[in-house]
C-alpha positions in Angstrom: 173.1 93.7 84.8 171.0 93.9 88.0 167.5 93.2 88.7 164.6 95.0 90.5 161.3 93.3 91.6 158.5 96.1 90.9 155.1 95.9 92.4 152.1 98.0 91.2 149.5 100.0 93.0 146.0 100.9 92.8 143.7 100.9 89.8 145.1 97.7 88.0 142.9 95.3 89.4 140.5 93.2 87.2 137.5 90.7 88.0 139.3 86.9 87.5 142.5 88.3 88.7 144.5 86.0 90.5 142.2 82.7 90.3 144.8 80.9 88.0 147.2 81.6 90.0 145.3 79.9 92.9 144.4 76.6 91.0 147.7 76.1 90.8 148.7 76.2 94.1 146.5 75.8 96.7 147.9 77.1 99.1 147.2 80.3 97.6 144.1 80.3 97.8 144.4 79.5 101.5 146.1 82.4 102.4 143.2 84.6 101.1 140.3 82.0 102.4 142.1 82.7 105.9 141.9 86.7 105.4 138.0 86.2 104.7 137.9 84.5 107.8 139.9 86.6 109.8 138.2 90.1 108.4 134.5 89.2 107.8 135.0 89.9 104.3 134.6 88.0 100.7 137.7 89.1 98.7 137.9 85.7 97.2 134.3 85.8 96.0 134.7 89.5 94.3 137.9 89.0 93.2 136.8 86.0 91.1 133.3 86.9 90.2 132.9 91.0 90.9 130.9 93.2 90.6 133.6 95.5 89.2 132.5 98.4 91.2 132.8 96.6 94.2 136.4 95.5 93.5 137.3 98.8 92.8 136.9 100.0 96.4 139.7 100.9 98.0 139.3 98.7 101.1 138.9 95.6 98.6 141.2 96.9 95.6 144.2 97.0 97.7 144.2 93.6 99.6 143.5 92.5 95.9 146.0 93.8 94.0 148.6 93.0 97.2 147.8 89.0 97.4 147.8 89.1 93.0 151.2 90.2 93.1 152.6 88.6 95.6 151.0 85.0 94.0 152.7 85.8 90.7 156.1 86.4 92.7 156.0 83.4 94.6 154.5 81.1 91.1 157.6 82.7 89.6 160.1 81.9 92.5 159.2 78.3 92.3 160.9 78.1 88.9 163.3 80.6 89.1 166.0 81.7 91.4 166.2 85.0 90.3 166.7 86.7 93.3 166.4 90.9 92.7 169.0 93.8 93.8 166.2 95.9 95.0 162.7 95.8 95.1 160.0 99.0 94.9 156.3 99.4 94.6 154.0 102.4 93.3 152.0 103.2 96.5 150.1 100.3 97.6 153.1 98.1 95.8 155.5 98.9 98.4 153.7 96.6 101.0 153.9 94.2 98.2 158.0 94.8 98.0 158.2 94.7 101.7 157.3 91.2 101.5 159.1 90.5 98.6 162.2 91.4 100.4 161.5 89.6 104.0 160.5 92.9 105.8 156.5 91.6 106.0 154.8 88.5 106.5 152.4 87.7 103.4 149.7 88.1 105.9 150.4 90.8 107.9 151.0 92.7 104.6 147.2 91.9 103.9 146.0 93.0 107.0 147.9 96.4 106.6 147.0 97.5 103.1 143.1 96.6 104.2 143.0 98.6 107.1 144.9 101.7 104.9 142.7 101.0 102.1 139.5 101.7 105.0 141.9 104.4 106.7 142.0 106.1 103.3 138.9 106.5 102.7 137.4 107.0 106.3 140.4 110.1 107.0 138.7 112.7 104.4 135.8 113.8 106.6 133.3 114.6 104.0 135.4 117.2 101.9 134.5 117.4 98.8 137.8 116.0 96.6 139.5 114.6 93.4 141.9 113.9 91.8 143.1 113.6 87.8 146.0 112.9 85.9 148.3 115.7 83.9 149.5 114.3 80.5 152.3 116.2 78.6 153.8 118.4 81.0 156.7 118.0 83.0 156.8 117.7 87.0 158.0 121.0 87.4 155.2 122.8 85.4 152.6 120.8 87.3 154.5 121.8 91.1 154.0 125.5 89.9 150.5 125.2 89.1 149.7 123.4 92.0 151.6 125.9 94.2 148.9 128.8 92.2 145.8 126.9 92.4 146.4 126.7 96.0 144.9 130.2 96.1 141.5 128.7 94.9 141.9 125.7 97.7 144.5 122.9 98.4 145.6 120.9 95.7 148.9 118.8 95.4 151.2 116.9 92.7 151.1 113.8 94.4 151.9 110.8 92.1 155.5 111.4 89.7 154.9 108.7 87.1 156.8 109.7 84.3 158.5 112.7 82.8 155.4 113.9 81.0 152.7 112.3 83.7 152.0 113.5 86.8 149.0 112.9 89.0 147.5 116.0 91.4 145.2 115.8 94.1 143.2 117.7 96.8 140.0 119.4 97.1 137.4 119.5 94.5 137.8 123.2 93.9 141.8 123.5 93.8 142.0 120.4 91.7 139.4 122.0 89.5 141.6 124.5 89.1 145.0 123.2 88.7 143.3 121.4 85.9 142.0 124.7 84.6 146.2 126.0 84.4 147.0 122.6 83.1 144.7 122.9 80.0 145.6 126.7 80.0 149.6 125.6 80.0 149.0 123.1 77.2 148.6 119.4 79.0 147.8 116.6 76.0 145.0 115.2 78.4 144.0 116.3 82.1 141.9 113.0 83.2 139.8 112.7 86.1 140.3 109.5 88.5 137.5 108.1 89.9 139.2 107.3 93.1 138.0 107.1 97.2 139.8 109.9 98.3 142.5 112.6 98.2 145.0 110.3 98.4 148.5 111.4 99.2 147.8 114.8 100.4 147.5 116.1 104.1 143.7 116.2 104.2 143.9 112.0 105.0 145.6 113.4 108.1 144.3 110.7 110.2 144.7 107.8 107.9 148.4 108.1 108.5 147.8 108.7 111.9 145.8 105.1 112.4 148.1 103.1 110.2 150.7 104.2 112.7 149.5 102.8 115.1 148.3 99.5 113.0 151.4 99.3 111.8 152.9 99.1 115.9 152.6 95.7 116.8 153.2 94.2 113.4 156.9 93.0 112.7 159.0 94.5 110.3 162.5 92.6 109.8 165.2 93.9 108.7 166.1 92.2 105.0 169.3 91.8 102.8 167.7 93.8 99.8 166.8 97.2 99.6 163.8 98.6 99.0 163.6 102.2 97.2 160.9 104.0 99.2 158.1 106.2 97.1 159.0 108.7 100.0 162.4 109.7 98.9 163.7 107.4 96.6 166.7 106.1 98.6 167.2 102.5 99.3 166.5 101.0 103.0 167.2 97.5 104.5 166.3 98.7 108.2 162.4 97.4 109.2 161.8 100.2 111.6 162.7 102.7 109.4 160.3 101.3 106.9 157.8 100.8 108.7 157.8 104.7 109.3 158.1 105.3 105.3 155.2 103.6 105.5 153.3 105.7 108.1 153.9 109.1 105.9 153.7 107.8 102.4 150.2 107.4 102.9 150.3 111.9 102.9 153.7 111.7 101.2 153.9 112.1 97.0 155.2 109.0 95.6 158.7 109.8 93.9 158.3 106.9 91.2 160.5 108.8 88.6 163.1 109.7 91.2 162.8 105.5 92.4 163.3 104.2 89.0 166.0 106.9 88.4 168.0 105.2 91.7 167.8 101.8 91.1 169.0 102.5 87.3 171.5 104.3 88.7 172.6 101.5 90.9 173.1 99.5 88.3 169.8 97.9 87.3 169.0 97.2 83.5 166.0 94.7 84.0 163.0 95.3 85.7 160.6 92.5 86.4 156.8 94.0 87.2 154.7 91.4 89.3 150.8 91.8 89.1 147.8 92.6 87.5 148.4 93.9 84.1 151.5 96.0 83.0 151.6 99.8 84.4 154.5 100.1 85.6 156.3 98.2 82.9 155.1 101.1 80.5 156.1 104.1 83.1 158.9 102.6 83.3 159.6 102.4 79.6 159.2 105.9 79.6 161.1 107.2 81.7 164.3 105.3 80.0 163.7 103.2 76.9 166.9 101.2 77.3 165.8 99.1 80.2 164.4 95.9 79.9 160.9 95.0 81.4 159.4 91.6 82.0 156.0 91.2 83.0 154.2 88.4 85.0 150.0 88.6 85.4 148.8 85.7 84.5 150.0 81.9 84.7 150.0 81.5 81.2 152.6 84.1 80.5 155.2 81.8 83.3 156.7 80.1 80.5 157.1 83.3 77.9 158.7 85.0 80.9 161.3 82.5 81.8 162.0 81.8 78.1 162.4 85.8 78.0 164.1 86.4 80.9 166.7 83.6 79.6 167.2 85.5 76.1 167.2 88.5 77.5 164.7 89.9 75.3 162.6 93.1 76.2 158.6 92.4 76.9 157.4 96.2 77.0 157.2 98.9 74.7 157.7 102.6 75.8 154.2 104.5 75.9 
C-alpha cells in the first residue's frame, strides 16, 4: 500500500493552534519568532492568543496554517520514517507539500504564502465578491450553472472537493445567482464563505501576476517525490515547473477530486492529513470510503497515530 502526505488549506485554522507543537521543540517556535522579525508582524502572538477574526485574515491565516502543518510533519518525522509516495495540498497546502517533498525551504514557503495571502486580497480592486459552497450536486451540474449565471456577471466553480461539494466563486451578483440555480436545481445546502476575496477566479489577475515575480528569486529544487498539483492533477518532481503551477493556481480551480483520484490510482491506500483539524481526511473519505486516513493536529494525538498507523486501523469516517 502506498502513502500520500496531504496538507490542508484555508479556513481550518483555530486560536492555540500550533503552540504544543512548539513547546516541544523549540526550534519551532524559532522558525516563526524569525518570520515576526523578518515581516513586522505578530503571528506567534495571534496564533496563540487571537482574536479569531484577526487570524482569520488571509495574510495571517495562511502563514498559520502553513507553519501548523509543517510542525506536525516534522514532530511526526522525528518518530517515524514513514517517508510518503506523493505529497498534495488543497490550495494554500500545496506550499505546505512543496516543503514536505524538498522543493521549498520551511522559510521561504512562509514568506510565499504571506505575500499570496496579501496578493489575494490586494488583487480584487474593490469589486464587490463572494463566494459559497454547493452541497448535493455533482461538479458537472454546478459547471453548467456557473457557465448560465455568467449572463448575470462572472462566476466560477473553483474548488472540486468532493463528488457532491463544490465551491463557486466570482462577483457578488453572478455568485448570487449561481446560488439562485443551485437552490432552483436542488442543492442540500448553498453556504456562503466569509472569505477575503474571489479566490481562484481571474478577477485576482494581479495576485498571480505579483507572486510570479515573488516567487523568482526563491529556489525551488527538484525532489524525489511527486507532488499532485491542484492545477491538473498530475504528479511533478521538476521545481521550475512547480514553481509555475504555483503562479496560476492562485486563478486556477483546485482539481482536489481529480488529485485524490491520481494518487489512488497510483497505488495509494493511506492518506496521512497534517494540520489543523481534519478536512481533508473527510473529503477524502468521501470521495472513496475504502481508503485509510490518519490525522495529526495536535501533539497529543502523536502516540494514537503511530499506534494507528502500526495497526493499520482507519482514523476517519466518510461525511
Amino acid at each position: 500500500m502506498k502513502t500520500a502526505f496531504v496538507f490542508p488549506g484555508q479556513g481550518a485554522q483555530y486560536v492555540g493552534m500550533a503552540t504544543d507543537f512548539m513547546e516541544k521543540e523549540p526550534e519551532f517556535a524559532a522558525v516563526l519568532s524569525n518570520f515576526d522579525s523578518v515581516h513586522g508582524t505578530e503571528l506567534a502572538r495571534i496564533m496563540a492568543e487571537g482574536p479569531e477574526d484577526l487570524l482569520k485574515e488571509t495574510k495571517y491565516t495562511q502563514p498559520a496554517i502553513l507553519f501548523h502543518s509543517l510542525c506536525a510533519l516534522k514532530i511526526f518525522q522525528i518518530r517515524s520514517g514513514l517517508r510518503p509516495d506523493f505529497v498534495a495540498g488543497h490550495s494554500l497546502g500545496e506550499f505546505s507539500a512543496l516543503v514536505a517533498n524538498g522543493t521549498l525551504d520551511w522559510s521561504d514557503a512562509l514568506h510565499l504564502v504571506h505575500k499570496r495571502g496579501e496578493f489575494m486580497i490586494e488583487a480584487n480592486a474593490g469589486v464587490p465578491f463572494a463566494m459559497a459552497a454547493v452541497i448535493g450536486l455533482d461538479a458537472q451540474t454546478v459547471l453548467d450553472i456557473c457557465a448560465e449565471a455568467e449572463a448575470a456577471d462572472l462566476v466560477r466553480a473553483v474548488n472540486f472537493n468532493t463528488l457532491t461539494q463544490t465551491v463557486i466563486s466570482g462577483t457578488e451578483s453572478g455568485v448570487a445567482k449561481a446560488s439562485e440555480l443551485a437552490r432552483a436545481q436542488g442543492a442540500k445546502r448553498v453556504l456562503p464563505l466569509v472569505v477575503g476575496g474571489p479566490f481562484h477566479t481571474p478577477l485576482i489577475h494581479q495576485a498571480s501576476e505579483w507572486l510570479i515575480r515573488e516567487m523568482k528569486d526563491i529556489e525551488f529544487k527538484d525532489a524525489e517525490i511527486p507532488l499532485v498539483s491542484n492545477l491538473d492533477a498530475l504528479p511533478n518532481t521538476v521545481g521550475a515547473v512547480s514553481r509555475e503551477k504555483l503562479g496560476l493556481q492562485i486563478i486556477s480551480p483546485v482539481l482536489w477530486v481529480d488529485c485524490v483520484r491520481r494518487m489512488i490510482d497510483g497505488g495509494v491506500g493511506r492518506f496521512i492529513e497534517f494540520g489543523p483539524q481534519k478536512v481533508l481526511g473527510g473529503m477524502i473519505k468521501n470521495i472513496d470510503k475504502d481508503v485509510q486516513i490518519f490525522n495529526l493536529d495536535k501533539l497529543v494525538d502523536l502516540d494514537a497515530l503511530l499506534e494507528a498507523l502500526s495497526a493499520g486501523q482507519d482514523t476517519n469516517e466518510p461525511e
